[in-house]
C-alpha positions as CSV (number, residue, x, y, z in Angstrom):
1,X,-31.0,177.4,-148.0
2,X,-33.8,176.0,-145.6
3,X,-33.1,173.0,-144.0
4,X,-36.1,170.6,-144.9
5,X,-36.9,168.3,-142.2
6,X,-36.6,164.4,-141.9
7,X,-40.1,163.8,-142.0
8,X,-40.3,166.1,-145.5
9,X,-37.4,164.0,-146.8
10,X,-39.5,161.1,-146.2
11,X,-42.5,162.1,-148.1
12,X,-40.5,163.6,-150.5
13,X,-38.9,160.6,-151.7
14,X,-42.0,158.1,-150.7
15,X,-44.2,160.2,-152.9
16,X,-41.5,159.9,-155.8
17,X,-40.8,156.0,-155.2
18,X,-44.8,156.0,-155.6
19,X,-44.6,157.9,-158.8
20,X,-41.8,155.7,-160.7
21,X,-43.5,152.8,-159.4
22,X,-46.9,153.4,-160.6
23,X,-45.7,154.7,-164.1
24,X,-43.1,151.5,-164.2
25,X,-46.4,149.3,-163.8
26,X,-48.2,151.3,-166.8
27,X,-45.3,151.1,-168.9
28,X,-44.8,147.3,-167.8
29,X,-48.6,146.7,-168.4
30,X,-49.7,148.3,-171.6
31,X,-46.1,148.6,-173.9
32,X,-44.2,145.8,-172.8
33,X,-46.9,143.6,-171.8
34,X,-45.5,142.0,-168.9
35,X,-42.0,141.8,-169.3
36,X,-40.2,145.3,-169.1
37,X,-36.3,145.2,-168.3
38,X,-36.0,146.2,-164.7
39,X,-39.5,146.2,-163.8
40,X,-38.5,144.5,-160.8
41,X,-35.6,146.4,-159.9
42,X,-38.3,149.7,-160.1
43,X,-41.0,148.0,-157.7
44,X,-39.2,146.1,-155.4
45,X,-40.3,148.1,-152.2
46,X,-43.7,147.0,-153.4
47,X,-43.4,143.6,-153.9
48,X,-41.0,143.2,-150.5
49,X,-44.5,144.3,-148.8
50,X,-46.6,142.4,-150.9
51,X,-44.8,139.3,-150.0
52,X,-43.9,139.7,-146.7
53,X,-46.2,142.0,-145.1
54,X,-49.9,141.3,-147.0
55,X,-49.7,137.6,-148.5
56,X,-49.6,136.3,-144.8
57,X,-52.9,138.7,-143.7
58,X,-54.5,137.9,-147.4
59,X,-53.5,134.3,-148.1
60,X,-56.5,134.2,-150.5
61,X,-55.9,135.5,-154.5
62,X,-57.1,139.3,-154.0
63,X,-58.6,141.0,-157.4
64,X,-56.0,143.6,-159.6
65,X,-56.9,146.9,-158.3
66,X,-56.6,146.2,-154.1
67,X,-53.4,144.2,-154.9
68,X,-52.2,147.3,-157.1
69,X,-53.4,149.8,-153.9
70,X,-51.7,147.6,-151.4
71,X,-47.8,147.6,-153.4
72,X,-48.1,151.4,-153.5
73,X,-49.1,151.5,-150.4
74,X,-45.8,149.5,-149.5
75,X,-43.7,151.3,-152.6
76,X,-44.5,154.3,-150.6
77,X,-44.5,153.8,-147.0
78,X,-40.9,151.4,-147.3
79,X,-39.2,154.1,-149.2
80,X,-40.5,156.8,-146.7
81,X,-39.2,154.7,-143.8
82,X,-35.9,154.0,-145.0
83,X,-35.5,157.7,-146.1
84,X,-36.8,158.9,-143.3
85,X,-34.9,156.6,-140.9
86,X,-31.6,157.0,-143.3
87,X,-31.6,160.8,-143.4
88,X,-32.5,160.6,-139.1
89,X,-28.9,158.6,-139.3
90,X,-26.9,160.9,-141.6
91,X,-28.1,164.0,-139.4
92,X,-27.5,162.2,-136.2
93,X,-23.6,161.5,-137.6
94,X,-23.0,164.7,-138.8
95,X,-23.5,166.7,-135.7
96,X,-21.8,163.5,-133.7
97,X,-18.6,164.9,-136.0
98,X,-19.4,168.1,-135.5
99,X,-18.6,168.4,-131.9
């Protein structure tokens, strides 16, 4: 079996975070209308970078679709990260007990 690299783990499991969230926002949108059990739970990485990382650079109320671009942007690129930098780790600690 071929190792797959850190950086394909990352995208890998950014591109799938991306996926639940924007079908958790659909679902959340146009079945529950608004109120879905664990929408929150589903987009968090999302709304951590809308919060933190946008609202201070956009302090203004920004229209639906740019907002919606901006948390998959941060669904994706948090979930990447922390993959990318958690598998980085796991690797790194499996050859330290290796040797």
């Amino acid at each position: 079996m071929k190792k797959f690299s850190s950086m394909a783990v990352a995208l890998i499991l950014g591109s799938v975070a991306l996926l639940v969230g924007l079908l958790a926002f659909f679902i959340n949108w146009n079945v529950y209308g608004g109120g879905m059990p664990g929408y929150n739970a589903l987009l968090l990485p999302g709304n951590m970078s809308l919060v933190y990382v946008w609202h201070p650079i956009f302090t203004e109320e920004i229209d639906f679709w740019p907002k919606l671009a901006l948390q998959s942007f941060g669904q994706f690129g948090i979930v990447a990260l922390a993959s990318g930098v958690g598998t980085k780790l796991i690797r790194w600690a499996l050859q330290l007990r290796a040797q």
